[in-house]
C-alpha positions in Angstrom: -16.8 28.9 -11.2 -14.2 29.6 -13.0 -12.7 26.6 -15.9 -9.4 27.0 -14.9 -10.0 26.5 -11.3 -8.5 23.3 -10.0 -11.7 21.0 -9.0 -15.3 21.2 -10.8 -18.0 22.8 -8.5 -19.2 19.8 -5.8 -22.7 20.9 -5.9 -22.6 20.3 -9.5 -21.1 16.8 -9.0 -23.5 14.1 -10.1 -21.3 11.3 -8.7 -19.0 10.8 -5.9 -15.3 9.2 -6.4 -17.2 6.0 -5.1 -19.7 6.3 -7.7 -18.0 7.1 -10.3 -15.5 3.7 -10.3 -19.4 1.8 -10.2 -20.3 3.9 -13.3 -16.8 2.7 -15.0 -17.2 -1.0 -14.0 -20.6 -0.5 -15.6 -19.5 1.1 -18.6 -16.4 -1.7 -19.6 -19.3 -4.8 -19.5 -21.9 -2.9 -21.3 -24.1 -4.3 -23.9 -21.9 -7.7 -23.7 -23.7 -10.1 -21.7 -20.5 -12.1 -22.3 -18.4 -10.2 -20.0 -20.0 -11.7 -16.8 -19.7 -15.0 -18.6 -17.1 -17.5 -17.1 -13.0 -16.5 -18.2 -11.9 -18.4 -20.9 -9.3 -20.8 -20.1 -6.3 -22.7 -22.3 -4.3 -25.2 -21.3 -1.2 -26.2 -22.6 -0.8 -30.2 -24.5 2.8 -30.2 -24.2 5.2 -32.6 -22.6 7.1 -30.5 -20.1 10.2 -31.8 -22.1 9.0 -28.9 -24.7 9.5 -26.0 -21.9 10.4 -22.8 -23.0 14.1 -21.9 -21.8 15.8 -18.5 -22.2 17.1 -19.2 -25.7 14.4 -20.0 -27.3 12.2 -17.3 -26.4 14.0 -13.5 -25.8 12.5 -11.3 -23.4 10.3 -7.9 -24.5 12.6 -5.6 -24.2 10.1 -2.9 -23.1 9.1 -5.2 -19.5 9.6 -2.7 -16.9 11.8 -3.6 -13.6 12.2 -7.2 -15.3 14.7 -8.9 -13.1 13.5 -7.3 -10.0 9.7 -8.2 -10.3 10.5 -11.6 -11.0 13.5 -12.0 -7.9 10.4 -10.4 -5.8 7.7 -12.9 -6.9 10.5 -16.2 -6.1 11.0 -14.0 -2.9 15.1 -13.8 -3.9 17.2 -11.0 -3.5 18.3 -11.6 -7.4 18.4 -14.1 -10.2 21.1 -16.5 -11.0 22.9 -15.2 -13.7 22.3 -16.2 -17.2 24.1 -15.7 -20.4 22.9 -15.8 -24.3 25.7 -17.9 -25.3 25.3 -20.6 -23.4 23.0 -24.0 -24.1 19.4 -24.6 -22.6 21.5 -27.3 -20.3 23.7 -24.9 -18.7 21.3 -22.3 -18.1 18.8 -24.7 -16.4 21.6 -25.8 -13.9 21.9 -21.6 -13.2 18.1 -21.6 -12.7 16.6 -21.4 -9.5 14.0 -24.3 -10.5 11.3 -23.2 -8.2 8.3 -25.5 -7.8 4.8 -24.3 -7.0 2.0 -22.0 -8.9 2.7 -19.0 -9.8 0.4 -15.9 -11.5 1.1 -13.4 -14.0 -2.1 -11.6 -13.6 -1.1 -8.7 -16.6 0.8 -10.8 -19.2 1.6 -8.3 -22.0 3.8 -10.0 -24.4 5.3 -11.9 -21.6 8.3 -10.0 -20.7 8.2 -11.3 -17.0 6.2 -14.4 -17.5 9.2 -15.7 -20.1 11.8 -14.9 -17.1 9.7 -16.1 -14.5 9.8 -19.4 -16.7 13.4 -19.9 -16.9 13.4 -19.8 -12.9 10.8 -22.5 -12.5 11.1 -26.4 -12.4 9.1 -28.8 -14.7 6.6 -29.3 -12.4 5.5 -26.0 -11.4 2.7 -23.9 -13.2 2.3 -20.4 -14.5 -0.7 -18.7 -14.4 -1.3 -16.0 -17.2 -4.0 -13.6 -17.4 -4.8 -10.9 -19.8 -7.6 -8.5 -21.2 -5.9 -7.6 -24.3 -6.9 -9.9 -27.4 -3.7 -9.5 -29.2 -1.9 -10.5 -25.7 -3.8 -14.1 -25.3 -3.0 -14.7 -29.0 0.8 -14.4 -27.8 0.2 -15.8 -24.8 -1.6 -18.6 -26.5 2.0 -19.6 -28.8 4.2 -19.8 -25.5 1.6 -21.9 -23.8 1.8 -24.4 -27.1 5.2 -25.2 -26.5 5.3 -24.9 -22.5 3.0 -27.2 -20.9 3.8 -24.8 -17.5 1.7 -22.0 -18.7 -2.2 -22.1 -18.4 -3.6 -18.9 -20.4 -6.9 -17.1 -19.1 -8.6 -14.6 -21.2 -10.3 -12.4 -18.2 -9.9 -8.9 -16.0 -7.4 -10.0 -12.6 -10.8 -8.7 -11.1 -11.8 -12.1 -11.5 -8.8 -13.7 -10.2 -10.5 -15.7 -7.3 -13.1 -17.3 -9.5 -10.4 -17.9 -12.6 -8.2 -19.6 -10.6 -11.2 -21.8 -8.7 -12.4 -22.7 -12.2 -9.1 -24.8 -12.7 -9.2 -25.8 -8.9 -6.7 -23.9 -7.9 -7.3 -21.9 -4.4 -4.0 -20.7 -3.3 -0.8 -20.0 -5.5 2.9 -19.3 -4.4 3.8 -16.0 -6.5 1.5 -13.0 -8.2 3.0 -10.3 -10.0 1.0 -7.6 -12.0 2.5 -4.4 -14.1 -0.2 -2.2 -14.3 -1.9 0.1 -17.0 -1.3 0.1 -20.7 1.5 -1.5 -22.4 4.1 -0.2 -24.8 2.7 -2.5 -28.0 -1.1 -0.8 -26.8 0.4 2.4 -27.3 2.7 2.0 -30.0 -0.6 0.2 -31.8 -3.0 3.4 -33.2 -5.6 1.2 -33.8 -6.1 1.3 -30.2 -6.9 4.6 -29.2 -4.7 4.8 -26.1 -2.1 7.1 -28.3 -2.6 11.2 -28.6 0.3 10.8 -31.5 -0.8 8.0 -33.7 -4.5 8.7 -34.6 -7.0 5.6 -34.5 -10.5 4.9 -33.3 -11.1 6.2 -30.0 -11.8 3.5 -28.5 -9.2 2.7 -25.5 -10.9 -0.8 -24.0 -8.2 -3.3 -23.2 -10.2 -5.7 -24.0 -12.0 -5.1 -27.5 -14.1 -8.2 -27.6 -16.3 -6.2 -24.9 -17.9 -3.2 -23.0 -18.2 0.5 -24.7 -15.6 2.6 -25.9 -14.6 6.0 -25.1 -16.2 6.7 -28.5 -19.2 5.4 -27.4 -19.2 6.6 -24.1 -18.7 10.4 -25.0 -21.6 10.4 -27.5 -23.9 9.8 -24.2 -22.3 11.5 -21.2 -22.9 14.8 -20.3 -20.7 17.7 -19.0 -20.4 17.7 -15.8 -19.9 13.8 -15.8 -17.0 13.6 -18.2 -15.5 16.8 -16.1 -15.6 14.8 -12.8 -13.9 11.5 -14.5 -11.1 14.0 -16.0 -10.2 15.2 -13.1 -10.7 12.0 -11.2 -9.0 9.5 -13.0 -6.7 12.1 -14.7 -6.2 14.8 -11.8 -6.6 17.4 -15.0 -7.3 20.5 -13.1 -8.7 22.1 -16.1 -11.4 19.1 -16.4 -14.7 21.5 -17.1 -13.0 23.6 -20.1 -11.8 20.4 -21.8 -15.3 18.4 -21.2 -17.3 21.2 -22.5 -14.5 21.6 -25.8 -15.0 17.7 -26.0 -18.4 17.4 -25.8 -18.9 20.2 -28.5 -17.1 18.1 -31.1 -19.5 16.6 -34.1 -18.2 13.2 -33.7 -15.6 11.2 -32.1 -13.8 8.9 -34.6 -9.8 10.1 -34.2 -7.8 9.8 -31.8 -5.8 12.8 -33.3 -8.9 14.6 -33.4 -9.6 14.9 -30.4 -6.2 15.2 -28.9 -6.4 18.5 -31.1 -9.9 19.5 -29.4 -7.9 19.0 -26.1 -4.7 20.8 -26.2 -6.4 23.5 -27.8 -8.7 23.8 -25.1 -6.0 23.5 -22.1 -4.9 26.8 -21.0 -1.7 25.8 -19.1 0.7 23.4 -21.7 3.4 21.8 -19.3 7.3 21.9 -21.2 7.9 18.0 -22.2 4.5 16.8 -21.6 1.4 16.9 -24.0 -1.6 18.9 -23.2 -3.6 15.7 -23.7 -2.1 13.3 -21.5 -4.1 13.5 -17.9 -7.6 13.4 -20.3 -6.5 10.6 -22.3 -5.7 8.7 -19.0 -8.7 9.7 -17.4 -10.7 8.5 -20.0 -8.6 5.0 -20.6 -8.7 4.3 -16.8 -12.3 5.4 -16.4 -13.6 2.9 -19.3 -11.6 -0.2 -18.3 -12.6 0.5 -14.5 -8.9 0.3 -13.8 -8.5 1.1 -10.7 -11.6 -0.9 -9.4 -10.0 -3.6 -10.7 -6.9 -2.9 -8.9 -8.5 -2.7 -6.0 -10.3 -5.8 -6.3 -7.2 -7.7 -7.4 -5.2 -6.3 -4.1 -8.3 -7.6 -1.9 -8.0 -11.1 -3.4 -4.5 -11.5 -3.1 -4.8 -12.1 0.6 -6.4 -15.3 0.7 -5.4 -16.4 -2.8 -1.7 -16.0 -1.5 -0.3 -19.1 0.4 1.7 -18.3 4.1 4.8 -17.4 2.6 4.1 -16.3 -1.0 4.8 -13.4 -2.7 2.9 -10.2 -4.3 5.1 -7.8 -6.9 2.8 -5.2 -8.6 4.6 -2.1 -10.9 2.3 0.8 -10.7 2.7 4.1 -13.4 1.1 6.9 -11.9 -0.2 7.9 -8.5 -3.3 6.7 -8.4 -2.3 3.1 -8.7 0.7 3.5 -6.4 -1.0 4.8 -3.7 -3.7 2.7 -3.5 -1.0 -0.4 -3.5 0.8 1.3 -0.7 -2.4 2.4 1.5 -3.2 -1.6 0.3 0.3 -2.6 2.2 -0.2 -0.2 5.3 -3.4 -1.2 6.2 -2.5 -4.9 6.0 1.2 -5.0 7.2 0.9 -2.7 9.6 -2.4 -2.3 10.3 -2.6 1.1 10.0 -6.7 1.8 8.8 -7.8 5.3 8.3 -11.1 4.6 9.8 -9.1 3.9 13.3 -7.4 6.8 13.2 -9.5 8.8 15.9 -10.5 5.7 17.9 -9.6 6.2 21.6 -8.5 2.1 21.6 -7.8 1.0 18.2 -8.8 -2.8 17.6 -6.4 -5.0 16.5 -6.0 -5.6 13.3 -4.8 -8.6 11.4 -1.5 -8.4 9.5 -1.7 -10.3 6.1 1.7 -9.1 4.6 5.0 -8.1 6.4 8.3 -6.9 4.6 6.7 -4.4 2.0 9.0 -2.7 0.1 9.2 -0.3 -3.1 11.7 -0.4 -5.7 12.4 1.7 -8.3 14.0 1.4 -11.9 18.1 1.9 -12.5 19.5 4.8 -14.0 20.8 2.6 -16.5 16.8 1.1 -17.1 15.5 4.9 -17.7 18.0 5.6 -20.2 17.6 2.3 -22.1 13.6 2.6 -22.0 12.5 6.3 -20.6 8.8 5.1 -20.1 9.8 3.1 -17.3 11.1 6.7 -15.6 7.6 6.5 -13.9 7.7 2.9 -12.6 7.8 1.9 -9.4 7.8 -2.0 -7.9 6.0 -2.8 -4.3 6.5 -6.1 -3.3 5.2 -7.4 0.0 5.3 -11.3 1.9 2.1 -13.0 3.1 2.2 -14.0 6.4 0.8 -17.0 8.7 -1.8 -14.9 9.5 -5.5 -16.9 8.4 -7.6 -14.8 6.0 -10.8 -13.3 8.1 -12.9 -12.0 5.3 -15.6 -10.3 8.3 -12.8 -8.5 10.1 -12.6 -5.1 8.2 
């Protein structure tokens, strides 16, 4: 078959789609018997007369669909407006001072969790999880002077049990912005970036699992085709595995970027050669999109009647698996029923989904966010029945 053909030979295939996302949930808790330990968990000393208002704290200015993920998660249309200029005082009387818990199951640097903040009363609670070292270290700083926030160092894949570990079943609000952040690409050190070089490494969370690095020095061919053009739809998967796998050693980033855009033999105008690999291979060793599914699975019963799910998505992999997530459960519509001469009647979890996508004005201003797109959904009455699938 030829390389350039879109899809590696299925004969050849030594793992399904299926298989595959159980080889890369493998692969990020390898050789760290740690990673099926219990999530760490910090809890703010504070008195809640220390909370973090909008002036003492500015937003990230790279969080992607800011206001609307955080209007979606309070289940408003918008949020009050708030000024710069104006006192802590004044812009706590313009806050909607929600009560309840609330989850910020991808915390960053706290671009949404910060605005979700100034929207919530003393008494609430915010939820932050994160993979990324360097983001529980931040994290760690706005919890020390908001008693509100409760950090977790943990995957959202372990939502359920996180949250049961502080005896917490059910929460009002969950928001997640998916895939890698700005400061993880910016940061060469990490590996995510084909224009700074760094280790290749690529793990969100470096205290655990193997790294790309690691990974390529024991996967074969045919293996690391199939995850290319799984996880990165790269249609020229086989040449750039074999080109990959001929290289002497994998210790820059830059490197092997190199290795790959050489190899590809269709560049695209405006878009490196290396892209679709390096996301292949980031997704593939964090087990992203297991996780994702996981996390959309949990939020069911985790959500209360009433509460709200906002998840930003970044390429089509994640998005459609959020909206095939919101069809089958707000409207019921399951593939499997599809050719069923009766089809059974399913429970609806989540009514009012809807997808949102950033303002001219927010692509201009920050052109990664171009890709973004926000689907928000409302849980309904409906019971959680965990055997009807």
């Amino acid at each position: 078959m030829s390389a350039s053909k879109s899809k590696p030979n299925s004969k050849a295939r030594p793992s399904s789609a299926a298989e595959l996302s159980a080889i890369s949930a493998a692969a990020s808790t390898m050789d760290n018997p740690s990673a099926t330990t219990a999530p760490e968990a910090t809890v703010s000393d504070k008195t809640v007369s220390d909370k973090i208002m909008p002036d003492k704290l500015s937003f990230a200015h790279d969080a992607v669909l800011l206001q609307e993920a955080v209007a979606a998660v309070l289940g408003v249309k918008s949020l009050p407006l708030q000024r710069d200029d104006t006192d802590a005082a004044d812009n706590e009387e313009n806050s909607l001072q929600a009560s309840g818990i609330y989850v910020d199951a991808t915390f960053g640097r706290g671009g949404h969790s910060r605005l979700l903040l100034s929207q919530l009363a003393g008494d609430a609670k915010l939820i932050v999880i994160d993979k990324d070292p360097t983001a529980i270290t931040v994290a760690r700083e706005l919890a020390s002077i908001d008693n509100r926030v409760h950090v977790i160092h943990d995957s959202f894949a372990s939502l359920t049990d996180s949250l049961a570990a502080m005896g917490i079943m059910q929460v009002d609000g969950l928001m997640a912005d998916l895939g890698v952040s700005s400061p993880q690409i910016d940061d060469g050190s990490r590996g995510f970036s084909f224009m700074r070089d760094g280790a290749v490494d690529m793990r969100m969370d470096t205290t655990r699992g193997q790294s790309v690095a690691e990974w390529l020095e024991q996967v074969d061919d045919e293996t690391l085709a199939n995850v290319l053009y799984d996880f990165g739809e790269e249609r020229h998967s086989r040449r750039i595995a074999r080109a990959i796998k001929e290289m002497s050693s994998y210790t820059s980033t830059l490197e092997l970027a190199e290795v790959i855009k050489v190899a590809h033999p269709n560049w695209q105008r405006g878009k490196h050669p290396a892209t679709q690999s390096f996301q292949a291979m980031r997704i593939f060793i964090n087990n992203e999109l297991g996780d994702v599914d996981s996390f959309l699975e949990q939020s069911i019963p985790i959500l209360k009647a009433g509460g709200q799910l906002a998840v930003i998505s970044f390429h089509s992999l994640e998005d459609r698996r959020i909206k095939q997530f919101l069809q089958r459960h707000s409207k019921g519509q399951y593939p499997e029923d599809e050719n069923l001469p009766i089809r059974p009647d399913r429970p609806r979890y989540f009514s009012k989904p809807k997808r949102i996508g950033p303002s001219k004005a927010e692509v201009a201003n920050n052109p990664r966010s171009r890709s973004a797109w926000l689907r928000t959904a409302t849980r309904t009455e409906v019971a959680y029945q965990p055997d009807v699938e």
